[in-house]
C-alpha positions in Angstrom: 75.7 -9.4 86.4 75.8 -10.4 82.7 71.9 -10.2 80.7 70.5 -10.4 77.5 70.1 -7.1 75.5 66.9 -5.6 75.0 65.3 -2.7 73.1 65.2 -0.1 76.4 69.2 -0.7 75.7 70.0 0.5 72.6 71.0 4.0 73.3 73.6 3.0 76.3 75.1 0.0 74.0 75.6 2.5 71.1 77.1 4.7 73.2 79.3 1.9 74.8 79.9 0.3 71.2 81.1 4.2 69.6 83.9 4.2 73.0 85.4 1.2 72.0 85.4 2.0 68.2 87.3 5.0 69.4 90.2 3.0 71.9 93.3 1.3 71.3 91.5 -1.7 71.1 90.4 -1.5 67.5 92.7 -1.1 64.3 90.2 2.1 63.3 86.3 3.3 63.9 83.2 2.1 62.0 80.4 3.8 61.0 77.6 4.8 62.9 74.9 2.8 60.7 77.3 -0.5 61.8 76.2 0.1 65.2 72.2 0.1 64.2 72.5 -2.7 61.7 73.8 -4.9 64.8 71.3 -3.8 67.1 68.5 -4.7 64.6 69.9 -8.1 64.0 70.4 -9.0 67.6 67.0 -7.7 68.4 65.4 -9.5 65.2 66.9 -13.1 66.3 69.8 -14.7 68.2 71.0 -16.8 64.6 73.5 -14.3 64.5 73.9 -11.9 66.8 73.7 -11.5 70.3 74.4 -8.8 72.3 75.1 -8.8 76.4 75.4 -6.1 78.8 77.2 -6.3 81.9 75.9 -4.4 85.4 78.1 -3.8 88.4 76.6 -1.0 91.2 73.6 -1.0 89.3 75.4 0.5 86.1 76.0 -0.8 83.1 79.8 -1.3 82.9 80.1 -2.9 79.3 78.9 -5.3 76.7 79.8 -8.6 74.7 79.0 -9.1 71.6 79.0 -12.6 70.1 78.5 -13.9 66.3 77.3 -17.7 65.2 78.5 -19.6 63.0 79.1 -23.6 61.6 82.1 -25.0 61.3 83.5 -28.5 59.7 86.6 -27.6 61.7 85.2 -27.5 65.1 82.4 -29.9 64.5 79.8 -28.0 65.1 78.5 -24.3 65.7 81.0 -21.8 66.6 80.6 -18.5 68.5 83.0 -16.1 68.0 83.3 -13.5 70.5 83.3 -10.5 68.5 83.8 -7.5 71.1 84.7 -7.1 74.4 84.6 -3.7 76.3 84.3 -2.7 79.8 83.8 0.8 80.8 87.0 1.9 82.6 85.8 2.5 86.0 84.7 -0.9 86.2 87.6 -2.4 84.7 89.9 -5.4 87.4 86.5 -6.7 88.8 86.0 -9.9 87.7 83.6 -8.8 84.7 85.3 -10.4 82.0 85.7 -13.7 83.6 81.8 -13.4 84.8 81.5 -13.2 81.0 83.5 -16.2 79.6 81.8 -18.3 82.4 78.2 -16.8 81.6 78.8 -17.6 77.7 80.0 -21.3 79.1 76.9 -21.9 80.9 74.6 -20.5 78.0 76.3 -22.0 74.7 74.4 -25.3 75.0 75.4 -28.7 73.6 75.6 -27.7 69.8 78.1 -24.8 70.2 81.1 -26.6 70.2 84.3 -24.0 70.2 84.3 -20.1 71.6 86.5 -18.4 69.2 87.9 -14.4 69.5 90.7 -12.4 68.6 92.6 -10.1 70.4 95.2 -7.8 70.0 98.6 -9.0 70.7 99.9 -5.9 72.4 96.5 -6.2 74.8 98.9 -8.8 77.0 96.6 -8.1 80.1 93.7 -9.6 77.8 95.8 -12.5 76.5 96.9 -13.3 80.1 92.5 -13.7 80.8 92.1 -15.9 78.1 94.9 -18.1 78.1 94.0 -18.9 81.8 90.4 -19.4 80.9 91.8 -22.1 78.6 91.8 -20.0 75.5 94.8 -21.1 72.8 96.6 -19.0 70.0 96.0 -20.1 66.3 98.9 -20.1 63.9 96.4 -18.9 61.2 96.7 -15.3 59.4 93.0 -13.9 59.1 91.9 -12.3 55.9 89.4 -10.3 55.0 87.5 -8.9 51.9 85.0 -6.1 52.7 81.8 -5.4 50.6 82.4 -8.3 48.2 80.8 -7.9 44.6 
């Protein structure tokens, strides 16, 4: 099952949030306060931030986390799937798809691409989301942290 975070689930999505910033999945960790900054922004509004937690066996198994944007490009707003991660007990079930299809039903008329990146060495990942429809960009992403 796929829900909306609330407040009572803070502590278990920092928890999940601090094992994925320490997997293979991430190019390094982040720093705690990251974690609390993103829970207060999902909790303050969904404009740009929203967090979902995923149950199986009356557990939570793992979280998404998506970001919104605008975009000329796409025509319209844009939600970027920003993290993934799955617990690894509850990893092969069908999660991940319930997921993409949940975000699908929810997005509404104005969201008009679902955008994410993924590491290229994660080929089990890729496999999910080029059958879901997903395509590879021929764009490098840049970045410029803490601009001043």
């Amino acid at each position: 099952m796929i829900r909306r975070f609330t407040e009572k689930d803070r502590e278990i999505y920092i928890e999940m949030a601090r094992e994925f910033y320490h997997s293979d999945a991430v190019l390094h960790p982040i720093p705690d306060e990251y974690f609390a900054r993103t829970v207060e922004e999902a909790l303050r509004s969904d404009s740009y931030a929203e967090i979902f937690l995923f149950e199986c066996d009356a557990e939570t198994a793992g979280y998404g986390l998506t970001a919104k944007t605008f975009s000329q490009e796409a025509g319209g707003c844009v939600w970027w799937i920003e993290e993934i991660y799955i617990r690894e007990k509850f990893r092969s079930r069908g999660l991940g798809r319930e997921f993409f299809r949940y975000l699908e039903e929810e997005k509404g008329r104005d969201v008009t691409r679902l955008r994410l990146e993924v590491e290229a060495d994660n080929t089990r990942a890729v496999s999910l989301y080029e059958r879901l429809g997903y395509e590879v960009l021929d764009y490098v992403q840049m970045v410029k942290d803490d601009p001043k």
